[in-house]
Every structure is written in structure tokens, then in C-alpha cells.
C-alpha positions, 0 to 999 in steps of 0.5 A: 491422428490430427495433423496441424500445418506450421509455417507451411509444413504438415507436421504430425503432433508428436513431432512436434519439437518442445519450446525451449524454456528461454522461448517460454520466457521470451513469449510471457515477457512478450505477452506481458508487454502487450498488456501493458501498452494495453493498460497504457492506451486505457489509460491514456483514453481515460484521461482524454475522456477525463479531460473532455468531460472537465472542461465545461465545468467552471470553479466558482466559490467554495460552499455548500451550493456543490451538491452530491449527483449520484449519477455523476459524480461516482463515474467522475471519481473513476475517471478522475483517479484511474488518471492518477489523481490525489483527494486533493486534486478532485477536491480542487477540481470539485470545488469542494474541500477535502472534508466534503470529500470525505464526508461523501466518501463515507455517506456515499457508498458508491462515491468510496467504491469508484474511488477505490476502483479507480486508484486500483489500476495506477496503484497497480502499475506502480506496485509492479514497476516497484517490484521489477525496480526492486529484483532490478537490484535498486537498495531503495525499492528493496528496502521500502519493499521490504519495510512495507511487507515485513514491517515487524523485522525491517522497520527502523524503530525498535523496541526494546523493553528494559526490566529491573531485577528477574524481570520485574519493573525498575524502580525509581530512585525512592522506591529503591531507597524504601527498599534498602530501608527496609532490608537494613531493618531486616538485618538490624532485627536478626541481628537483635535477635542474635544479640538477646541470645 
């Protein structure tokens, strides 16, 4: 049977006491942070690395002088959205408007991809500080929390369907008029009826 050293003391495995539940916890909640200031110190070296590569290039007028650089211009929108920016904002900084953008986006597949995956790790963290704001027990993260996911039961707007008589549609004021019309024409002929026996 293999024997394993802890903290100095040669301890046989079966002997080894079971970690309680708390600690198990404690160990997650430890790792998980560790991840975060992890994802953290990424971030804050993409940004720098934005922030360096930004600095050279001057605005100059709006037009269509700016052309698209495959090889630049996908790694940029990595950088520049993993940062936390907005389509706005890298138009701006592109100099080009926010149609360019999009034009690029849909003709450049890799333009729209490197968008995509910049936005996934900011999206992310706000996903999950929403999620703990919300078991926190903040009404507002709950409440958004919810429209989002179940948006059929916890939507504001509601629809409520009205229907005339055993289902059907609801007259307006002449058809129910015409109606009537016709059900005292009914009446009159049984009636005549009635009367010529």
C-alpha cells in the first residue's frame, strides 16, 4: 500500500481523514477566485496591449479612404472588445461609421468572429457578477434575471385575447345591428307563419 507524506507525517491512505463539506467549499470559492484575478490580470494586459497598439494611429476625416486589413483589423476587434468596448466606440476609433462596421462585419467573416469572441470573456463576467448579485438577493438582478430566461412568464406586457360569443370574433356595432336585423326577421316570419294557421 502506497504511503503519502502530509505536512511531515507519513500517513497510510486509508487514514486519511475525509475533507469536510465547508472545506470543500472554501477550496472551490478559493479556486474560483484565483481564476478571476487570473481573468482580471488578462484583461488588464489586453487593455495595455490595446492601449499601446491605439496610440500611433491618428483620426483623421471620416470617408471611404479607411480600408478593411484582414490581417489587422480582426485582431484589433479582439483587443478592442475583450476591453469592454461598444460598436460605437471602435467605430469612433476606427474612424469609420457604425454602418462600415456593420457592412464589415457581415462581408468579413473573420471581422464578426473576433468581435464575437472578444465580447465573450466581459460578457461573461458581467453574466456571473449578475448571477451572484441576483442569490445575493438583489429584486433587481432577480427580476431582470428572470425577464431574460423566462420572458413568456415574467415579461411586463401581457396579452390577453378577447373573444365575442362562444369564441367566435366580436362584432362591431353594424354587424351586431345586421344581426339583430336578421333574428327579428326570423321571429316575424314564424310568427306569419303562426298566424296563416
Amino acid at each position: 500500500m502506497a504511503r503519502r507524506k502530509i505536512d511531515d507525517y507519513d500517513i497510510p491512505p486509508d487514514d486519511l481523514p475525509e475533507i469536510p463539506q465547508e472545506t470543500k467549499r472554501e477550496l472551490e470559492a478559493k479556486k474560483l477566485k484565483e481564476q478571476i484575478k487570473s481573468l482580471e490580470l488578462k484583461n488588464k494586459i489586453l487593455e495595455k496591449e490595446l492601449t499601446e497598439r491605439l496610440e500611433p494611429i491618428k483620426k483623421g476625416k471620416r470617408g471611404p479612404k479607411e480600408r478593411y486589413n484582414i490581417l489587422f483589423h480582426p485582431k484589433l476587434a479582439e483587443l478592442f472588445y475583450s476591453a469592454g468596448g461598444i460598436d460605437r466606440e471602435f467605430a469612433d476609433f476606427l474612424n469609420i461609421t457604425e454602418m462600415t462596421l456593420n457592412n464589415w462585419k457581415k462581408r468579413y467573416k473573420e471581422f464578426g468572429a473576433s468581435i464575437k469572441l472578444g465580447k465573450l470573456d466581459p460578457d461573461s463576467k458581467i453574466v456571473s457578477a449578475l448571477y451572484r448579485s441576483a442569490l445575493a438577493g438583489s429584486n433587481t438582478a432577480q427580476i431582470f434575471w428572470l425577464k431574460n430566461r423566462r420572458p413568456v412568464d415574467w415579461r411586463e406586457k401581457q396579452d390577453i385575447e378577447v373573444t365575442g360569443k362562444d369564441g367566435g370574433a366580436i362584432l362591431t356595432k353594424r354587424e351586431r345591428n345586421k344581426e339583430i336585423d336578421e333574428m327579428i326577421e326570423k321571429r316575424n316570419k314564424v310568427l306569419k307563419r303562426k298566424n296563416e294557421k
